[in-house]
C-alpha positions in Angstrom: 3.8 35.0 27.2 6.2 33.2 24.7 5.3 29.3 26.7 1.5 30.5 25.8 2.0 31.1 22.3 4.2 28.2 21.8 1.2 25.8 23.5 -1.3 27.7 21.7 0.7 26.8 18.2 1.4 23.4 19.2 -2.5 22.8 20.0 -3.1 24.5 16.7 -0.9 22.6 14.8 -1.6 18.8 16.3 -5.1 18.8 16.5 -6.1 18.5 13.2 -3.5 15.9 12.8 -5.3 14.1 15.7 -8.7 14.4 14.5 -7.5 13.5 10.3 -5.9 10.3 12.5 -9.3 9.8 14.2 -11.3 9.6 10.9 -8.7 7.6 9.0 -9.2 5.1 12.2 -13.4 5.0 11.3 -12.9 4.6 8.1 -10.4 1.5 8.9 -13.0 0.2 11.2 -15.8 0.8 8.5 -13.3 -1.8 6.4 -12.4 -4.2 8.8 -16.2 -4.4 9.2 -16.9 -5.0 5.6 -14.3 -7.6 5.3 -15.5 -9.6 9.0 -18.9 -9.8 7.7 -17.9 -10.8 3.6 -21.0 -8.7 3.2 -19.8 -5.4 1.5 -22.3 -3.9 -1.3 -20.5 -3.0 -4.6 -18.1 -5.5 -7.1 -15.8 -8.0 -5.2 -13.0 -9.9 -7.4 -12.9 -12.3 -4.8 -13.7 -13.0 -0.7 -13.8 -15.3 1.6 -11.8 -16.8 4.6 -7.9 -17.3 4.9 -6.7 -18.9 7.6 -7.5 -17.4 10.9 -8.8 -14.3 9.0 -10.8 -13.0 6.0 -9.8 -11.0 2.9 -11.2 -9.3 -0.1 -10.1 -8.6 -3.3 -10.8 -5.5 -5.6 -10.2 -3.5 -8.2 -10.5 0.4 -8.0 -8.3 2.7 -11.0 -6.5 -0.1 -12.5 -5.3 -1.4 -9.7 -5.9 -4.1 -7.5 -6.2 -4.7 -3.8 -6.2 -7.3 -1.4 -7.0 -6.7 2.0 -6.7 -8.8 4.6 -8.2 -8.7 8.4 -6.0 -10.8 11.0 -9.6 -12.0 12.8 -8.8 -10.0 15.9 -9.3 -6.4 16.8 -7.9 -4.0 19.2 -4.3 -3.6 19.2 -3.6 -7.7 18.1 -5.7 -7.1 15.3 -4.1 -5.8 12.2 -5.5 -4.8 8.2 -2.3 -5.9 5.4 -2.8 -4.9 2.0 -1.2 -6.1 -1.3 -1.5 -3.5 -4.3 -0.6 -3.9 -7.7 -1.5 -2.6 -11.3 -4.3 -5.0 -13.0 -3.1 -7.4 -15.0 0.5 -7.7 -13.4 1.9 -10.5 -11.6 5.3 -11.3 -9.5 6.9 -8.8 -6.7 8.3 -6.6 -8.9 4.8 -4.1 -9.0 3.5 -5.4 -5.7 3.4 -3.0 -2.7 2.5 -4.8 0.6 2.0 -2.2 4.1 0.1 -3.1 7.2 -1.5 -1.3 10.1 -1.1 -3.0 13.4 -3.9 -2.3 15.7 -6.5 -0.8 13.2 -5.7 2.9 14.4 -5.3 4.2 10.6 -1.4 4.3 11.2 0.5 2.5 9.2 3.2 0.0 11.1 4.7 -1.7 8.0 5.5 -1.5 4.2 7.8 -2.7 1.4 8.1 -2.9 -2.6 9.8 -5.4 -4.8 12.1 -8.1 -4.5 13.9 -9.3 -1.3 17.1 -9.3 -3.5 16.7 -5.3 -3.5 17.9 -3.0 -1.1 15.9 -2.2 2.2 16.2 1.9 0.3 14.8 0.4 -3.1 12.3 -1.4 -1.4 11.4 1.5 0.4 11.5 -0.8 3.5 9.7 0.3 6.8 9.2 -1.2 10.2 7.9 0.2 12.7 9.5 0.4 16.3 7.9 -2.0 18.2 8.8 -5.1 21.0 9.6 -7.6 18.7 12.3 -5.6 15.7 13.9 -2.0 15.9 12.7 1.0 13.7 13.6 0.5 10.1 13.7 2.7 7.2 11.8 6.1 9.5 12.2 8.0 6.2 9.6 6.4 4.0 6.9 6.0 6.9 5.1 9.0 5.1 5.0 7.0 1.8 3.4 4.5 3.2 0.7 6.2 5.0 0.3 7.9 2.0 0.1 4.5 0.2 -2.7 3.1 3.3 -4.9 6.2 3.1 -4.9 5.7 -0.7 -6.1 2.2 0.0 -8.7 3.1 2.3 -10.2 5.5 -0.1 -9.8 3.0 -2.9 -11.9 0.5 -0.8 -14.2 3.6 0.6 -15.4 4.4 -3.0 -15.5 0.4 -4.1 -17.0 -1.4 -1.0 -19.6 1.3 0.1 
């Protein structure tokens, strides 16, 4: 009795996680698209190729985003995004994340200046063949910081 109640609160707990991931991975795709085809609807700062990819620049509650789309899809395919208030320049505002394989997760973020520390920085790398996990306790800042995005680009591209 107790294994069934612990499966039946693990289901209840995980699957609205799974389908909140599952939307946030549409509405990445819904993105991607806008930015593959340079053809989204509303106010664009700027667009156009960039190297093997494409990105788009906007501006949604006084700040601005740049999103860029690698030119692949699938799990090689990856959306980063630059954020900073409007009107600033330099690294000191600028956020930078990433989600590797356009599944709404985010693999990658920082803040700031190389010359601060990887905790100022709020540095985080995701486990993965190539580097070791790095700075696990801000991973839910920066999905907070990619959903934010997504919505941003959600109400401005659509």
């Amino acid at each position: 009795m107790k294994k069934l109640v612990v499966v039946l609160l693990f289901i209840g707990l995980t699957l609205p996680v799974i389908a909140q991931q599952r939307a946030m991975s549409a509405d990445v795709t819904r993105v991607v698209s806008c930015i593959k085809s340079l053809t989204c609807k509303n106010v664009i700062l700027t667009k156009g190729n960039f190297g093997n990819g494409k990105q788009i620049v906007f501006t949604d509650s006084h700040r601005r985003y740049t999103m860029y789309w690698s030119g692949e899809d699938g799990p090689q395919g990856f959306l980063s995004v630059w954020v900073r208030p409007e009107g600033t320049g330099g690294q000191l505002a600028l956020i930078t994340f990433t989600d590797r394989g356009l599944d709404g997760l985010v693999d990658f973020g920082v803040q700031g200046p190389a010359s601060w520390s990887d905790s100022r920085r709020k540095h985080f790398h995701k486990n993965d063949e190539a580097s070791p996990n790095i700075g696990f306790e801000f991973r839910q800042f920066w999905q907070m910081q990619l959903d934010e995005a997504i919505a941003a680009a959600r109400r401005q591209l659509f």
